[in-house]
C-alpha positions in Angstrom: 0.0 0.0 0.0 1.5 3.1 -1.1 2.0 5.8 1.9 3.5 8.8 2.6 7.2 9.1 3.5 7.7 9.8 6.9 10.5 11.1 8.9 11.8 11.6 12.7 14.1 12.5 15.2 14.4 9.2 16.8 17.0 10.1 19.8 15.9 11.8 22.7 15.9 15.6 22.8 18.5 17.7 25.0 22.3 17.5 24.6 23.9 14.2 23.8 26.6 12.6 21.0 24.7 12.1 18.3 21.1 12.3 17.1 19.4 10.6 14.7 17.6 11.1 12.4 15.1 8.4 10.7 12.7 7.9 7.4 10.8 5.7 6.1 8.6 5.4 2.8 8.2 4.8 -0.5 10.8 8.2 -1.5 13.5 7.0 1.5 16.0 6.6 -0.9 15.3 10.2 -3.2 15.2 12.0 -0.3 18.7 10.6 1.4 20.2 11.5 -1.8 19.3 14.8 -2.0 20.3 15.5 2.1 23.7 13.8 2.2 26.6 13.6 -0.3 29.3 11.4 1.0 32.6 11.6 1.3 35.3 11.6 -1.6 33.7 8.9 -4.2 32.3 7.2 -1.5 29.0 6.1 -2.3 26.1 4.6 -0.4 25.8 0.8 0.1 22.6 -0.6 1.4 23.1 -1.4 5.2 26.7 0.3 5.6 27.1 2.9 7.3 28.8 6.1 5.0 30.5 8.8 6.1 29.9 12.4 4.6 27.8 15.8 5.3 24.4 16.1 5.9 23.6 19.2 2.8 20.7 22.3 2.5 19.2 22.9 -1.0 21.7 24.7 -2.4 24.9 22.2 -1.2 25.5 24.0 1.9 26.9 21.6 4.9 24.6 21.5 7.3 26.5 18.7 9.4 29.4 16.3 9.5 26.9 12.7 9.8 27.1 8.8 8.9 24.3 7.9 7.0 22.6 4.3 5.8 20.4 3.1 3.6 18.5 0.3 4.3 16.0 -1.1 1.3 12.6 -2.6 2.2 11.7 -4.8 3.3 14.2 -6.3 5.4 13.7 -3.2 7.9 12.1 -2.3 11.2 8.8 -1.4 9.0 9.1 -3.2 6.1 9.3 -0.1 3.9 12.4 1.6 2.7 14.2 3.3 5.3 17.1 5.3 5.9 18.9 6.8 9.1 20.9 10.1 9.5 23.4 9.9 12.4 24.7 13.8 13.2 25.8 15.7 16.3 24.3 15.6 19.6 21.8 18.5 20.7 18.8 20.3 19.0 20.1 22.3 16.2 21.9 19.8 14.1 19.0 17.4 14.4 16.8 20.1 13.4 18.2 21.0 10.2 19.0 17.6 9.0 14.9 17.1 10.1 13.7 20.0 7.9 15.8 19.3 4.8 14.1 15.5 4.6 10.7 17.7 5.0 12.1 20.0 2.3 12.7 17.3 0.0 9.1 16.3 0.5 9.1 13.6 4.1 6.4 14.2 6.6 6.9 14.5 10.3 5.8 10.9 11.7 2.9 10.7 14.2 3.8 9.1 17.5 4.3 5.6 17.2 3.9 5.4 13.2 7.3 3.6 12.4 6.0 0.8 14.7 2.5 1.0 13.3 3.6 0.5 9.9 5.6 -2.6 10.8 2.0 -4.1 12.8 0.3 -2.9 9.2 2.8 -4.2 7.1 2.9 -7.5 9.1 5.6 -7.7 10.5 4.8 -7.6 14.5 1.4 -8.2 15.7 -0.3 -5.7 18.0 1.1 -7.3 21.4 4.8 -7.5 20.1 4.1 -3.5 18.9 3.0 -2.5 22.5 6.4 -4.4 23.9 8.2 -1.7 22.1 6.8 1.1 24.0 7.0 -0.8 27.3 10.8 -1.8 26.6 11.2 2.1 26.3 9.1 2.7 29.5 10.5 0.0 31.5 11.5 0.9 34.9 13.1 -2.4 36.3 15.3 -5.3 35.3 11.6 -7.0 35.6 9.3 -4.8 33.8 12.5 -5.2 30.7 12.6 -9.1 30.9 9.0 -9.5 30.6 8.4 -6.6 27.8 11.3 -8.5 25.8 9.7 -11.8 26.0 6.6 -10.4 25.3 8.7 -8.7 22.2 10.0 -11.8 21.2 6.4 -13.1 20.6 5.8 -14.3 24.5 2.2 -12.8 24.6 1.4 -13.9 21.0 2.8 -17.5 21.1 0.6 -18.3 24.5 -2.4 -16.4 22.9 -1.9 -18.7 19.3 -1.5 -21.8 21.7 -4.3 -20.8 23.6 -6.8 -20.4 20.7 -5.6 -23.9 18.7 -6.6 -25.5 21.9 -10.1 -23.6 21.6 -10.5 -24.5 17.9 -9.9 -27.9 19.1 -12.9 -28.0 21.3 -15.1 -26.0 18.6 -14.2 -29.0 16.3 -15.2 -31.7 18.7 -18.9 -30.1 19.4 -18.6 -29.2 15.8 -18.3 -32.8 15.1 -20.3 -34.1 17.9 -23.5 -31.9 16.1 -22.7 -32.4 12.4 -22.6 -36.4 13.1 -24.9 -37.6 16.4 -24.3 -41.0 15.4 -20.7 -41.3 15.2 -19.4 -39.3 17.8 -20.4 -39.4 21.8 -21.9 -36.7 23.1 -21.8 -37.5 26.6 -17.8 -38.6 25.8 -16.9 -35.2 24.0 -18.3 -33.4 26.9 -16.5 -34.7 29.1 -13.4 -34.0 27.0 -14.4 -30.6 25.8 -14.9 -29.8 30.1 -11.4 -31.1 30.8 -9.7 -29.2 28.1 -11.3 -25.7 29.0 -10.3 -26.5 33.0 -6.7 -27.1 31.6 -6.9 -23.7 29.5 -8.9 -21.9 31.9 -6.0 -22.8 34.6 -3.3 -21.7 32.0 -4.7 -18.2 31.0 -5.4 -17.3 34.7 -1.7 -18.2 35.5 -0.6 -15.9 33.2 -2.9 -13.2 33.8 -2.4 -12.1 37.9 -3.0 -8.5 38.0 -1.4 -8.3 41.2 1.9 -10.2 39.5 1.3 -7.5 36.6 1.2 -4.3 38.2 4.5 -5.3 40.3 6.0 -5.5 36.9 4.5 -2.8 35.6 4.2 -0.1 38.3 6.9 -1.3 41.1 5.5 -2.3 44.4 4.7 0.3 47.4 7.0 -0.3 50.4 6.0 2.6 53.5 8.1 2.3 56.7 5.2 2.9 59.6 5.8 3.9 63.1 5.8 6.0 65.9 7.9 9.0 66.1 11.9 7.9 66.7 11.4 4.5 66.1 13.9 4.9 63.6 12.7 4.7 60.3 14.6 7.8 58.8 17.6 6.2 59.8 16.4 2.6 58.1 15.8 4.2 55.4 18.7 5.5 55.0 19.7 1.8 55.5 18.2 0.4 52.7 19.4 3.3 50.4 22.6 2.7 51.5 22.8 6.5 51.2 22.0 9.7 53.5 18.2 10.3 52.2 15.9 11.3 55.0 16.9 14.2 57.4 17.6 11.7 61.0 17.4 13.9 64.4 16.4 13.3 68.0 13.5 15.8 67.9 10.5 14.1 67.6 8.0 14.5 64.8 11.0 15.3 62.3 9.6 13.4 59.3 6.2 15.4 58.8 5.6 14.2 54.9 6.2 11.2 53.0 9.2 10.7 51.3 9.8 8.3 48.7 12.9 7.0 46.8 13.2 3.9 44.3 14.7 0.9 44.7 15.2 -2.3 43.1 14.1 -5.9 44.8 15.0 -9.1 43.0 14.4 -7.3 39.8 11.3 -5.6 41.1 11.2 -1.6 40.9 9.3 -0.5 44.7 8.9 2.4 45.8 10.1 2.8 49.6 8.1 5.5 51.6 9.5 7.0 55.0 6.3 8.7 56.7 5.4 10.8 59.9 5.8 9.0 63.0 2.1 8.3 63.7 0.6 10.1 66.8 -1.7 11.8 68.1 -0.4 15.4 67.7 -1.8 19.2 68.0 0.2 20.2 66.0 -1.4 20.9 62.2 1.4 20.7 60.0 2.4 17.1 62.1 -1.1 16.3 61.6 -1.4 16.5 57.8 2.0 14.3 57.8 0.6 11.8 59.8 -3.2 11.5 57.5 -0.7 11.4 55.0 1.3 8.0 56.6 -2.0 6.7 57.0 -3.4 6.7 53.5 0.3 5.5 52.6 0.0 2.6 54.5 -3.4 1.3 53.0 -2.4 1.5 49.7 0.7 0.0 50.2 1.8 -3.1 48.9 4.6 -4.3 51.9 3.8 -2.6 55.7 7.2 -2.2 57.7 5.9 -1.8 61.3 9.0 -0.6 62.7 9.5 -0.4 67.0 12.1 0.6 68.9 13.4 -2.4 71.0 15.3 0.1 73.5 12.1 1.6 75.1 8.6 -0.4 76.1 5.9 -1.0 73.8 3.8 2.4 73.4 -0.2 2.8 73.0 0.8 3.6 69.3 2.9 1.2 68.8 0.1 -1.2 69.8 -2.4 0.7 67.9 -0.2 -0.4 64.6 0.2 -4.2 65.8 -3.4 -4.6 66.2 -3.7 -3.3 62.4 -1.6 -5.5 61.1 -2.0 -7.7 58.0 -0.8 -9.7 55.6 1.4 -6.9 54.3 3.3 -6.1 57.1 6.7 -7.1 58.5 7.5 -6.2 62.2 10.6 -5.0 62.4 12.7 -4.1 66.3 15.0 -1.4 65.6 17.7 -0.3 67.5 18.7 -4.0 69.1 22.2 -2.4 69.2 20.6 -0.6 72.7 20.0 -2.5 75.8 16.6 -4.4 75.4 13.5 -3.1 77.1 10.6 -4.7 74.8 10.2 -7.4 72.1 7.7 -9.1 69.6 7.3 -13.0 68.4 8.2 -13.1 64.7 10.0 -9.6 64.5 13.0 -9.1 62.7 15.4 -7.7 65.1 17.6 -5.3 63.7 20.1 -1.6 63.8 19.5 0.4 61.3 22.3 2.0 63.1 24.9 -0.3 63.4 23.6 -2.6 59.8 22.8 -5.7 61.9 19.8 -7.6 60.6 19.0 -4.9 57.5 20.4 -7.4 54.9 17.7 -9.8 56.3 14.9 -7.2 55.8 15.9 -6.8 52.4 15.6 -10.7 51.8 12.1 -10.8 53.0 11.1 -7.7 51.1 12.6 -9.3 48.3 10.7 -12.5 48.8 7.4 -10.1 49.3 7.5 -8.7 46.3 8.8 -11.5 43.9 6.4 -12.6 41.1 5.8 -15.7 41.1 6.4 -18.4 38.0 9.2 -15.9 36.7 8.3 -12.3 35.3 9.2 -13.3 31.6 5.9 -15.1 31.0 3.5 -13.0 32.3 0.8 -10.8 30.3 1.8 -7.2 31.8 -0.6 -4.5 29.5 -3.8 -3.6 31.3 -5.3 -4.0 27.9 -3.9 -7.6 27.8 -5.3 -8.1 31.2 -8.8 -7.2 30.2 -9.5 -9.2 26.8 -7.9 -12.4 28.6 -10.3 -11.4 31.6 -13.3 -11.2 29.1 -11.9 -14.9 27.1 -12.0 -16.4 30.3 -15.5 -15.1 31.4 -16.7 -16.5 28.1 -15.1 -19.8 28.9 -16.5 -19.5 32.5 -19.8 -19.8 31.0 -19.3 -22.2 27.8 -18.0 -24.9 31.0 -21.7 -24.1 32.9 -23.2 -24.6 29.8 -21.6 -28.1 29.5 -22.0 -29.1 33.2 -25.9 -28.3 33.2 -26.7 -30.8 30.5 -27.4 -28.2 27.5 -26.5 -28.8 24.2 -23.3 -28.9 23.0 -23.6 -25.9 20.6 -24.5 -23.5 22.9 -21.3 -23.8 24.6 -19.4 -23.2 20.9 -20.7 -19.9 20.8 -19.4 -18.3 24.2 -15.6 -20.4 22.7 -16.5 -18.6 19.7 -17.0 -15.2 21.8 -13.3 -16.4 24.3 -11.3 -16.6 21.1 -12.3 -13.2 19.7 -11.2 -11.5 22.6 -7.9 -13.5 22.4 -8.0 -12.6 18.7 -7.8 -9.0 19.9 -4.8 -9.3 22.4 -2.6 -9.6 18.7 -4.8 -7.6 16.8 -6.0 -9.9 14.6 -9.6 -9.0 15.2 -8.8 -5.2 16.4 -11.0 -2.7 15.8 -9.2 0.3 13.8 -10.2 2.4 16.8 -8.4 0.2 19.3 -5.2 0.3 17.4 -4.8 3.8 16.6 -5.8 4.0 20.7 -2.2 1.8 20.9 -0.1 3.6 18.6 -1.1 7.3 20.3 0.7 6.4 23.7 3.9 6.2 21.5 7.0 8.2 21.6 7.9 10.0 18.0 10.3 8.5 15.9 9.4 4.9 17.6 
């Protein structure tokens, strides 16, 4: 299909050492010609890089650049492409950008190199959104699992998925096109064991909890009353000097959060107001702040200060508990004056016991069965939520004794959502809806 040439700055704006710049089209090749001239009687070689000067209209250099060529369709889009590499920074990219416009290139729309590789087949949707989420990726995590999913993760599972649910189409296919030769109490049973097999194997892939770890990072808040200590573990876990430690009570009066990485895992770690009941209004806000930290949090580090007795606020937190939380005894480097069964006993002071902490936050925070093979997109999430709801209902079908048929057209319903995971049954609407959360030049 013919379409308009398109060109990009594909690097990242602000200062840097080089930028480049990248087309794609039907006219790739006229316009490179007219924008570079290489060096001495060099001349350009599809897929080697040349050296020579980036040129205006009337042969004027506009930049010392390598340039390639790169002939359809073994490219990133399957179109003709070519790639300007010039000086870091805004201005050199910007000329070498408005000469390809000159010579008669558009400026891409975001995402638009991609989305001519989905339409020109050579990614399916779900490999195309892996692209944007290798780009966004914020852990070692998030990048594993959007490279799988890159690799054709997502789209493999889905195919396997569906092949299964032809199968079982075929079989009550079958069992209605000839009553007499096949069972139908036998392909029942057979269809029903098959869809508990794939029902079990699309829900282990789809946890949203599991996804929006990858995804998003996990929320860690430290939670205590005032001097417990958990400035200073914070500091611990940073292994740097982050939050401002003191002796003055009521120091920490907002919530302050710094990244980490767990296991691979990106988590936010939140030191918050020591919780108390204060008169102070400025204290106050900081601790309805800690408060609405700790319930959204993922991980609850209850931290107490083994060198003085258990306060009412400290109790107050320990009859809260869930789940979530760790209990933590800070300052075991003091002489002891109160404990807790289970706690991790720790300094943050000294360093005793912190590596331990960081194991079982680790361990809280893991994803379990490996990120690599997860479904990660929310949009993912959803149409394997609606296949399974569809398969939910073709196995009641079967269990209450109606007839086989009925239960092909909610598997018929299941694999058109699957369908739609790798945009094989995507609605022009849904993929431009993709393609707009894209970076330019990508």
């Amino acid at each position: 299909m013919e379409r308009d040439t398109i060109c990009a700055v594909a690097t990242a704006p602000g200062e840097g050492g080089i930028a480049i710049v990248r087309g794609s089209g039907a006219e790739a090749a006229r316009i490179l010609g007219g924008c570079f001239r290489p060096e001495g009687k060099g001349a350009l070689v599809p897929r080697r890089m040349t050296y020579g000067r980036a040129v205006g209209a009337k042969g004027e250099e506009l930049d010392e650049v390598l340039a390639v060529w790169l002939p359809g369709p073994g490219t990133y889009t399957r179109e003709d492409m070519f790639e300007i590499q010039c000086h870091g920074g805004s201005v050199c990219a910007r000329r070498v950008l408005d000469r390809t416009i000159a010579l008669g290139a558009r400026i891409a729309e975001p995402g638009e190199f991609t989305k001519r590789a989905f339409l020109n087949g050579r990614i399916d949707l779900s490999r195309a959104e892996a692209v944007m989420a290798l780009v966004g990726a914020n852990s070692e995590a998030a990048a594993r699992a959007s490279l799988r999913q890159l690799e054709g993760g997502v789209s493999g599972f889905v195919r396997k998925v569906s092949d299964q649910l032809k199968g079982c189409m075929a079989r009550i296919e079958a069992c209605t096109d000839f009553p007499e030769e096949v069972d139908e109490p036998e392909a029942a049973r057979l269809t029903l064991e098959e869809l508990a097999q794939i029902h079990a194997e699309i829900e282990d892939r789809c946890d949203p909890r599991s996804a929006r770890l990858i995804r998003e990072g996990a929320s860690i808040v430290l939670a205590g009353r005032p001097n417990v200590g958990k400035s200073s573990l914070m500091n611990a876990l940073l292994r740097q000097e982050r939050a401002i430690v003191t002796e003055v009570p009521g120091t920490t009066r907002d919530v302050l959060t710094e990244r980490i990485q767990l296991g691979g895992i990106c988590a936010e770690l939140s030191d918050t107001a020591g919780q108390r009941e204060t008169g102070d209004p400025v204290e106050r806000i900081g601790v309805e702040r800690a408060e609405r930290a700790v319930e959204g949090a993922d991980v609850v580090v209850i931290v107490l200060d083994a060198s003085e007795p258990l306060t009412a606020e400290d109790e107050a937190l320990l009859g809260a508990a869930d789940g979530r939380s760790i209990v933590c005894l800070n300052k075991c480097d003091l002489p002891r004056r109160s404990g807790h069964p289970g706690a991790l006993e720790l300094s943050a002071a000294t360093g005793m016991g912190v590596e331990k902490l960081i194991e079982e936050l680790t361990r809280r925070v893991a994803v379990a069965g490996g990120a690599e093979e997860r479904m990660t997109g929310e949009r993912h999430l959803r149409l394997a939520g609606l296949s399974l709801e569809a398969i939910e209902a073709a196995e009641e079908s079967i269990r209450a004794g109606m007839p086989l048929d009925l239960a092909e057209i909610d598997l018929r319903r299941a694999l058109g959502f699957l369908s739609e995971i790798t945009g094989e049954d995507a609605s022009e609407e849904v993929i431009d809806r993709v393609f707009q959360s894209f970076c330019v030049g990508k």
